[in-house]
C-alpha positions in Angstrom: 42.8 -62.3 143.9 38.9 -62.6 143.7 38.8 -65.6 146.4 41.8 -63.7 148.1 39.2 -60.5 148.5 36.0 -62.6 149.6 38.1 -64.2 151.7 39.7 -61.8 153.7 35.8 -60.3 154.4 34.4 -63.3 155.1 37.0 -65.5 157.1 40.6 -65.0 158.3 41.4 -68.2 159.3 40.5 -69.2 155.3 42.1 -66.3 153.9 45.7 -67.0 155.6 45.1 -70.8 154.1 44.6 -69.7 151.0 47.7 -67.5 151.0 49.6 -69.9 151.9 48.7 -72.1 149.4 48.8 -69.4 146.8 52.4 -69.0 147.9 52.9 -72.3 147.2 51.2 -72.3 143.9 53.5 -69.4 142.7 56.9 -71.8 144.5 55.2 -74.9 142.4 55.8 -72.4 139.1 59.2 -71.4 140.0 57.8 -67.6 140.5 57.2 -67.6 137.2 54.3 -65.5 135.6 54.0 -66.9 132.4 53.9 -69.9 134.1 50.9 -68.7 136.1 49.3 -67.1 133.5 49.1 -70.1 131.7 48.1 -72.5 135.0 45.5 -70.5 136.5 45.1 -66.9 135.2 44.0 -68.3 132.1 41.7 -70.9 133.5 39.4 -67.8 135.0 35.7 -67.0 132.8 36.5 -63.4 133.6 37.3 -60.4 131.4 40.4 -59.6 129.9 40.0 -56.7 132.5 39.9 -58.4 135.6 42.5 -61.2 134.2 45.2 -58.2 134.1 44.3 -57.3 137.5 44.4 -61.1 138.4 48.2 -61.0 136.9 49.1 -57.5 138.5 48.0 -59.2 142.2 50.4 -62.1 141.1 53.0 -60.5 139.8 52.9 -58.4 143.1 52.9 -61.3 145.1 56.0 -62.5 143.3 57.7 -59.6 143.5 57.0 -59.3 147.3 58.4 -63.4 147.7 61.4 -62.2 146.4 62.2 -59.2 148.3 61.3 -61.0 151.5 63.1 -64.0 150.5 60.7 -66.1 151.0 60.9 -68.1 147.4 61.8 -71.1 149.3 60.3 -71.3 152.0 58.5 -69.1 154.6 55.5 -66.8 154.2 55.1 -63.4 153.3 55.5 -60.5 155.7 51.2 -59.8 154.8 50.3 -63.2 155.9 52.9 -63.1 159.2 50.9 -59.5 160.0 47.8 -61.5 159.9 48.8 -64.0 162.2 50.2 -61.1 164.5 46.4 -59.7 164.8 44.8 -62.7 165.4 47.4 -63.6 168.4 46.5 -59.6 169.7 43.1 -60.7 169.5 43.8 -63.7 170.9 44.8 -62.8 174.0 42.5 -60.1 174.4 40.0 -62.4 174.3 41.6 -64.5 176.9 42.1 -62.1 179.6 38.5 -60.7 178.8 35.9 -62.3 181.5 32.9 -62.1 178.8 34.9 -64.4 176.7 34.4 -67.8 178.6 33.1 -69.7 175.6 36.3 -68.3 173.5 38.6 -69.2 176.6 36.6 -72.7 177.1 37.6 -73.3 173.0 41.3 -72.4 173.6 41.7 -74.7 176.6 40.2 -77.9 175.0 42.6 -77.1 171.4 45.5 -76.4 174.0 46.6 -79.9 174.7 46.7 -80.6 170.5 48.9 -77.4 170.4 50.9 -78.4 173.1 51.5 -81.8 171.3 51.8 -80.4 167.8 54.9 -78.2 169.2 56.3 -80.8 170.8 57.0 -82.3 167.6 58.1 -79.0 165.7 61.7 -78.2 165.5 61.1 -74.5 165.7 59.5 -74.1 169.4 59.3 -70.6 168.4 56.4 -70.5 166.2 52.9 -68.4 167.6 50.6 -71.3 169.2 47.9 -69.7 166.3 50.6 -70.4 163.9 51.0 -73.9 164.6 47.2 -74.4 164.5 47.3 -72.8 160.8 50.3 -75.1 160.3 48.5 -78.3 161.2 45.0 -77.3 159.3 47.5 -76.5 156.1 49.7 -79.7 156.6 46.2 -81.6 156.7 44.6 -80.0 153.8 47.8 -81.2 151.8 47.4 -84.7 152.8 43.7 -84.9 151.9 45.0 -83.2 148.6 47.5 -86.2 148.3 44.7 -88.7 149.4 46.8 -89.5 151.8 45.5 -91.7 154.7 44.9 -89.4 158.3 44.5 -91.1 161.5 41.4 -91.2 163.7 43.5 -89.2 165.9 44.3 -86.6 163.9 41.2 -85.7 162.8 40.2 -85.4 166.4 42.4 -83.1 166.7 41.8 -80.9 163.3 38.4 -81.0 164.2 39.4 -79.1 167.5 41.8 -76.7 165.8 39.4 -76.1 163.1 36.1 -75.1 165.9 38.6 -73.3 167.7 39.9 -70.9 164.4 36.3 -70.7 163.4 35.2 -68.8 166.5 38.3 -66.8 166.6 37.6 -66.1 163.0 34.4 -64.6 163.6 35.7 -62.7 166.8 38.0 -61.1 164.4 34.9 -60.6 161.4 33.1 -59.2 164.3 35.3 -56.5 165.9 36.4 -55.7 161.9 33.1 -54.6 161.5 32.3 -52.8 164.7 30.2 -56.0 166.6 32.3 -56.9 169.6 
């Protein structure tokens, strides 16, 4: 909830990593709060105070996975929404003429998104969403210290420069800077 908050302020594209991977966290504990409590809640130098609120977010979160069905599987209909702005955004910034470096950035991550879909067996997923996808599937492999190619780190690196700057398009027009 704390990294959640900062987060969400400070960059999107980290934010909707995180969630995932806290959605993941809670699937890894069987939705289980005790479970969590124990993992991670407990593991926080905070006050009893903010630990409750910690477990409330949680328990929210669980509750929220299992009315959307997504226990399995999936993400949450919160993280889907942020997705949904950034594509708005997206393609605002796209069709805008003052946007050439933002367009310039799409165009050379386009032939890695291209690619990535290719491979997907859902060719309905957002392009943004298979960018997420690839930065998410990468982080896991690091995790797993598992070995990543010379040209898939090319391509991360493009995905990754390319979310950044639509990150801070999206910081920017939260806070009034277009």
């Amino acid at each position: 909830m704390l990294i959640a908050k900062k987060l969400k302020e400070e960059n999107i594209s980290e934010y909707l990593l995180y969630m995932w991977q806290v959605e993941d966290m809670i699937r890894a504990n069987a939705l289980d709060i005790d479970k969590i409590d124990a993992q991670i809640i407990s593991q926080f130098d905070q006050p009893e105070e903010i630990k409750k609120e910690i477990r409330e977010w949680y328990e929210n979160l669980i509750d929220m996975m299992r009315r959307e069905e997504v226990m399995e599987k999936g993400h949450l209909l919160i993280n889907k929404n942020i997705i949904s702005e950034l594509t708005d955004l997206h393609l605002r910034l796209l069709k805008s003429t003052e946007e050439t470096d933002y367009s310039t950035a799409y165009y050379k991550t386009l032939p890695f998104i291209v690619e990535l879909r290719s491979k997907s067996t859902d060719k309905n997923i957002p392009e943004l969403e298979t960018c997420f996808a690839a930065l998410y599937g990468y982080l896991l492999m690091r995790l797993q210290k598992r070995e990543v190619s010379g040209e898939t780190q090319a391509a991360i690196s493009q995905i990754s420069s390319f979310l950044r700057i639509l990150s801070q398009k999206y910081r920017n027009e939260r806070k009034g800077d277009s």
